[in-house]
C-alpha positions in Angstrom: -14.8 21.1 -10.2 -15.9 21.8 -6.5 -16.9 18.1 -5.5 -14.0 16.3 -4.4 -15.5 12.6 -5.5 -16.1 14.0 -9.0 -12.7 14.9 -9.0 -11.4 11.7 -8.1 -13.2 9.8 -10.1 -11.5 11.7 -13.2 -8.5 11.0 -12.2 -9.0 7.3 -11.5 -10.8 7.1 -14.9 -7.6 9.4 -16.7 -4.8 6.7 -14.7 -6.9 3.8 -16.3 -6.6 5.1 -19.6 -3.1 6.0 -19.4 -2.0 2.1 -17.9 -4.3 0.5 -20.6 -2.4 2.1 -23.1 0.8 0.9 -22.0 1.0 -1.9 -24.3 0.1 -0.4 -26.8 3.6 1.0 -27.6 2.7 4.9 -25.7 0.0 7.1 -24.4 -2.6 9.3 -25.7 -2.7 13.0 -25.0 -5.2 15.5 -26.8 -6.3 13.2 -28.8 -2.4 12.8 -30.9 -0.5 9.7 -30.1 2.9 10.7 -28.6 5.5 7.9 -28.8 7.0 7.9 -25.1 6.6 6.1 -21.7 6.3 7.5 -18.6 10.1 7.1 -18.0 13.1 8.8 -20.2 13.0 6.2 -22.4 12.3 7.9 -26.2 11.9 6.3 -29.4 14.0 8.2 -32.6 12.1 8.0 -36.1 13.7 6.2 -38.6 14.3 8.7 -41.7 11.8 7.9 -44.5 14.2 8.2 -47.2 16.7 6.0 -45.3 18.0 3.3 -47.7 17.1 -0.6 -46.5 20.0 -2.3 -45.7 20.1 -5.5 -47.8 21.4 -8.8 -46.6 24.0 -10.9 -48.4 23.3 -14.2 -49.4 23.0 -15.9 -46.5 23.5 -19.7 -46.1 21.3 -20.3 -43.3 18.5 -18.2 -41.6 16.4 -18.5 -38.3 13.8 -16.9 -37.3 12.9 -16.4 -33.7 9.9 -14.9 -32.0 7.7 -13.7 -28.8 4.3 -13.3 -28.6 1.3 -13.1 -26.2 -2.2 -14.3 -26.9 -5.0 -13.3 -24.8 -6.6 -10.5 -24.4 -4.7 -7.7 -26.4 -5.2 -4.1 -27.5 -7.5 -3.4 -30.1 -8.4 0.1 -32.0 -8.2 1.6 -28.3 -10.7 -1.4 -26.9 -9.5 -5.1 -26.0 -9.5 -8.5 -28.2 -9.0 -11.8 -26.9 -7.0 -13.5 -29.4 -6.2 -17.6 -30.1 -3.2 -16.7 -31.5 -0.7 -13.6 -30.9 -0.4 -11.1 -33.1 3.5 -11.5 -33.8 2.8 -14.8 -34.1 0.6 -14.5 -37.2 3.5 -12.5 -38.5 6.0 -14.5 -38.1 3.9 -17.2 -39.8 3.7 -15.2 -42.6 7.2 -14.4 -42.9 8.2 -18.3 -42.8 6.0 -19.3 -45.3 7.6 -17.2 -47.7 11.3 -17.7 -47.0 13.6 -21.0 -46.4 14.3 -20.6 -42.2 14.4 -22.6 -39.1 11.5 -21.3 -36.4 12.0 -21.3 -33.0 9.1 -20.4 -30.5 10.7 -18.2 -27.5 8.5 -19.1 -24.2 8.9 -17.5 -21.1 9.7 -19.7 -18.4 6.5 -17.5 -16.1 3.6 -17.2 -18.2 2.5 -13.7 -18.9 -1.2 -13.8 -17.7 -4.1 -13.7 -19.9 -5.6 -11.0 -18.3 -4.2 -7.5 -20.3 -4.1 -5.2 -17.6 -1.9 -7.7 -15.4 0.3 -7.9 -18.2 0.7 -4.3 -18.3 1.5 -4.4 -14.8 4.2 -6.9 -14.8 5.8 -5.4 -18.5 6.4 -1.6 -16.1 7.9 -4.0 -13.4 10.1 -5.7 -15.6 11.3 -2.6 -17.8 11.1 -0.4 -14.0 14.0 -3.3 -12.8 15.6 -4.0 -16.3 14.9 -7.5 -15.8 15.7 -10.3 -17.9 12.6 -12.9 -17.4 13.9 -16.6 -17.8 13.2 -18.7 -21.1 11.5 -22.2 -20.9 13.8 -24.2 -22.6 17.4 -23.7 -23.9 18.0 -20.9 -26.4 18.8 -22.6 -29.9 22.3 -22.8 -31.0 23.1 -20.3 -34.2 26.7 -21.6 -35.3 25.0 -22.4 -38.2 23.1 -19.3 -39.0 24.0 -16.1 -40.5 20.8 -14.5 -40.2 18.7 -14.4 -37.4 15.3 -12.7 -37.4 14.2 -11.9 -33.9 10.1 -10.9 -33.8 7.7 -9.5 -31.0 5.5 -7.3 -29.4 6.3 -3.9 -28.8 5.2 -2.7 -25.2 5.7 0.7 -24.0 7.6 1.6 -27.0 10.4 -1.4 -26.3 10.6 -4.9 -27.2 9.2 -6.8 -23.7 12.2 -7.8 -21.7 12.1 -11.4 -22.5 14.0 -10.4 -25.9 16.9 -8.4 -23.6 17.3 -12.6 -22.2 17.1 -14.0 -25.7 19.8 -11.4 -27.3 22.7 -11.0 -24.1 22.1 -15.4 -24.1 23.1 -15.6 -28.3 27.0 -15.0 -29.7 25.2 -13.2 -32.6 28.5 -11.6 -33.4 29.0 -11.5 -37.1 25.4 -12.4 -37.8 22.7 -9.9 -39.6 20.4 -9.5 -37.0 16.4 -8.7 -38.5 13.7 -7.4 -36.2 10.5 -7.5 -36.5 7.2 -6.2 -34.4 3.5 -5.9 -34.0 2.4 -3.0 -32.1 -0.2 -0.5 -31.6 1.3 3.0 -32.3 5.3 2.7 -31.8 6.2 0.8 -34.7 9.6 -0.6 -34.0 10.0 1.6 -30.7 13.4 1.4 -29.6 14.0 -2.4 -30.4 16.5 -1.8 -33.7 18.8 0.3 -31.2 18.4 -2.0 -27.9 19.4 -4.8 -30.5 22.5 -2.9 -31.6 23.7 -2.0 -27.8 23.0 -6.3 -26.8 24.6 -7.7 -30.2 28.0 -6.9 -30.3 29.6 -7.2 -33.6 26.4 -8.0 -35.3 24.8 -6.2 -38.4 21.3 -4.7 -37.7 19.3 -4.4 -41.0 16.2 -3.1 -42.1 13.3 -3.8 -39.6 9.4 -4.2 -40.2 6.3 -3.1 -37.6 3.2 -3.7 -38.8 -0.3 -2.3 -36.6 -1.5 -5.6 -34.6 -4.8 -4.6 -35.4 -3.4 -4.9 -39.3 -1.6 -7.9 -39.4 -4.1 -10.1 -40.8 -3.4 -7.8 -44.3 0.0 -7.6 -44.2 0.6 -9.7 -47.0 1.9 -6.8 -49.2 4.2 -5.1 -46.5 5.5 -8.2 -45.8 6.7 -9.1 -49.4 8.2 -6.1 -50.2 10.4 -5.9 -47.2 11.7 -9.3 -47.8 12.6 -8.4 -51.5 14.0 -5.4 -50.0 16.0 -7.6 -47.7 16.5 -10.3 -50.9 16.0 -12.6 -48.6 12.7 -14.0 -50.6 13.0 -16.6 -53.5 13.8 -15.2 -56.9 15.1 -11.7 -55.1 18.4 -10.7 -56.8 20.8 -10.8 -53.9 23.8 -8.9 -53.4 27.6 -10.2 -54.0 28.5 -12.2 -50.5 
């Protein structure tokens, strides 16, 4: 193009694009979603014929989440939404196992506002920061599993989960993740779990599409028989 404001314009228009899609898990290019941030940070696909890890019978289980209502990504527009998407999720998980819940809150807020969550999410991943918790972290003597849930943004669990995991002695415990995202499924959060909980046992995670979450009904029951961590599943010898 010869005029300089037309040119400007695109690339003001293509940099909005890229930042919106930050939370979604990666960026858009051609059309293909590529998995992948603007910094070295890559996420490795799980193999599909991978066998899930089951988890022994445990004695005790809690489960532990993040999430963010707001406005949130949605088919490539914006949703404001009452209640987070991981939040539904985990809702649907503990109604169909026996667990204690516990609500991770930031001690800051994340705003409502999408695009100033973006902004502080590439600030805190940029610094590796570790964002305060409202609150004391619950005590897990008495747990042997511990399902940890969030978002994922720009293909990592948000930074708030780096506090939560480095703050818990989850050493000897099974450690579960789970996530709601927009194209990254579980990003990079199974590994970032295994490098912050030494000693623990990482098993079989589940991402399910935020847009998709509402349905998950299905996905959700078969990975907890998977895990034989539902009611009636046959579990393996402790």
């Amino acid at each position: 193009m010869t005029n300089p404001s037309d040119d400007h314009s695109a690339t003001l228009e293509r940099r909005s694009f890229l930042r919106s899609a930050f939370l979604a898990g990666g960026v858009v290019m051609a059309g293909v979603p590529i998995i992948g941030s603007s910094s070295p940070r890559r996420s490795s696909p799980e193999p599909a014929d991978r066998p899930a890890r089951s988890i022994p019978a445990a004695k005790s289980i809690l489960l532990a989440y993040f999430s963010r209502a707001g406005e949130n990504y949605y088919n490539g527009g914006r949703r404001n939404l009452k209640v987070g998407n991981t939040e539904v999720l985990a809702q649907m998980i503990s109604s169909r196992i026996d667990c204690d819940v516990h609500r991770i809150e930031p001690a800051d807020p994340y705003p409502e506002d999408y695009e100033e969550t973006v902004a502080r999410n590439v600030r805190e991943q940029d610094t590796d920061a570790r964002p305060a918790i409202a609150g004391p972290l619950p005590s897990i003597d008495r747990y042997d599993t511990v399902l940890l849930g969030s978002p994922v943004w720009n293909v990592r669990a948000p930074m708030i989960m780096s506090t939560v995991t480095e703050g818990l002695d989850l050493r000897g415990k099974t450690v579960v993740p789970f996530t709601t995202h927009a194209m990254s499924g579980l990003g990079t959060t199974a590994r970032d779990y295994a490098a912050s909980c030494p000693g623990a046992t990482i098993a079989e995670g589940l991402a399910v599409r935020g847009e998709e979450v509402n349905d998950a009904d299905a996905v959700v029951d078969a990975w907890l028989q998977r895990l034989r961590l539902v009611a009636g599943a046959t579990r393996s010898p402790s």
